[in-house]
VEXDREN-15164 format. One line per field, with one value per residue (C-alpha): residue number from 1; residue in one letter; x, y negated, z negated. Coordinates in nm, 3 decimals, always signed. Each point is the difference from the previous one (the first is absolute). Layout:
N
pos (NUM,...)
code (A,...)
c1 (X,...)
c2 (Y,...)
c3 (Z,...)
***
This chain:
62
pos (1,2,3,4,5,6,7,8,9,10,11,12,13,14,15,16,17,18,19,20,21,22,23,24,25,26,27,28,29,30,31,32,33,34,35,36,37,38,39,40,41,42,43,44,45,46,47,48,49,50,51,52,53,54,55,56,57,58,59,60,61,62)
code (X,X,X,X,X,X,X,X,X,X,X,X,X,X,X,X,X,X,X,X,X,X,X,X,X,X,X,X,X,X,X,X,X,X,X,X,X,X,X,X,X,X,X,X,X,X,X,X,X,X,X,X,X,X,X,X,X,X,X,X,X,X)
c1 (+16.662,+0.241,-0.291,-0.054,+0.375,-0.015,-0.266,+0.169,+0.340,-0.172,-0.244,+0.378,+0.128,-0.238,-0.046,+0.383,+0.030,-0.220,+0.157,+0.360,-0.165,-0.137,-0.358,-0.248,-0.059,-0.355,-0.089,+0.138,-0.125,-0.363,+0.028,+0.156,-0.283,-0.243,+0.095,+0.141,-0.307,-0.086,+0.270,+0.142,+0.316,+0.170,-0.015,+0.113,+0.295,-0.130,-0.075,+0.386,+0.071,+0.264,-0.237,-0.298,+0.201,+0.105,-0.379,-0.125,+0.241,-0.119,-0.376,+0.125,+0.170,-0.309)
c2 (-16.205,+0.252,+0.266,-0.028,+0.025,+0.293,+0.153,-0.088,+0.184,+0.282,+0.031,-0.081,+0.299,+0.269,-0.088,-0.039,+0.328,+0.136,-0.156,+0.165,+0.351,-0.088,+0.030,-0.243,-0.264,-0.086,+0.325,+0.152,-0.297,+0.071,+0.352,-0.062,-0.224,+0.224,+0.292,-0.136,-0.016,+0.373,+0.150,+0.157,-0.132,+0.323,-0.084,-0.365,+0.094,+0.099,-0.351,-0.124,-0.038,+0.266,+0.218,-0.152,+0.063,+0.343,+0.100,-0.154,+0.204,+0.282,-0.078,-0.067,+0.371,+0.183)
c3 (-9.874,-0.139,-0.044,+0.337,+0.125,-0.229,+0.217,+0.290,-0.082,-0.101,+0.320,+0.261,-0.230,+0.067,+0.368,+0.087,-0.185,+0.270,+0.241,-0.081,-0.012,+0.392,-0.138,+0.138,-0.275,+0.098,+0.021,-0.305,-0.198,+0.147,-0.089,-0.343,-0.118,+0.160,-0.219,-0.311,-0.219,+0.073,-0.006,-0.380,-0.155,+0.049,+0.361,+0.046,+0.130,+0.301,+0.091,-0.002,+0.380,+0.004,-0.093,+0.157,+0.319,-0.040,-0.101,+0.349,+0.158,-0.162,+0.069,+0.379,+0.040,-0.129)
***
């Protein structure tokens, strides 16, 4: 159905995004829905692979 090749398109979008910024697509996708619901507009941001990747990094050197 087109709703569902909608869906589709949207879901190859955000995990080849991840893919070109060399995060893990599994893993950021995990971590993404994990977080999302609890975590303030202000912030969402944060869960855009770029940044997802640079805050791991972060966490990692501390």
């Amino acid at each position: 159905s087109q709703r569902g090749a909608d869906r589709a398109a949207v879901m190859l979008t955000l995990l080849t995004t991840a893919l070109l910024n060399d995060v893990d697509p599994q893993a950021w996708l995990a971590d993404v829905l994990a977080r999302i619901a609890d975590l303030p507009a202000s912030r969402l941001h944060e869960l855009l692979p770029w940044e997802w990747k640079r805050l791991r990094a972060v966490e990692k050197n501390l």
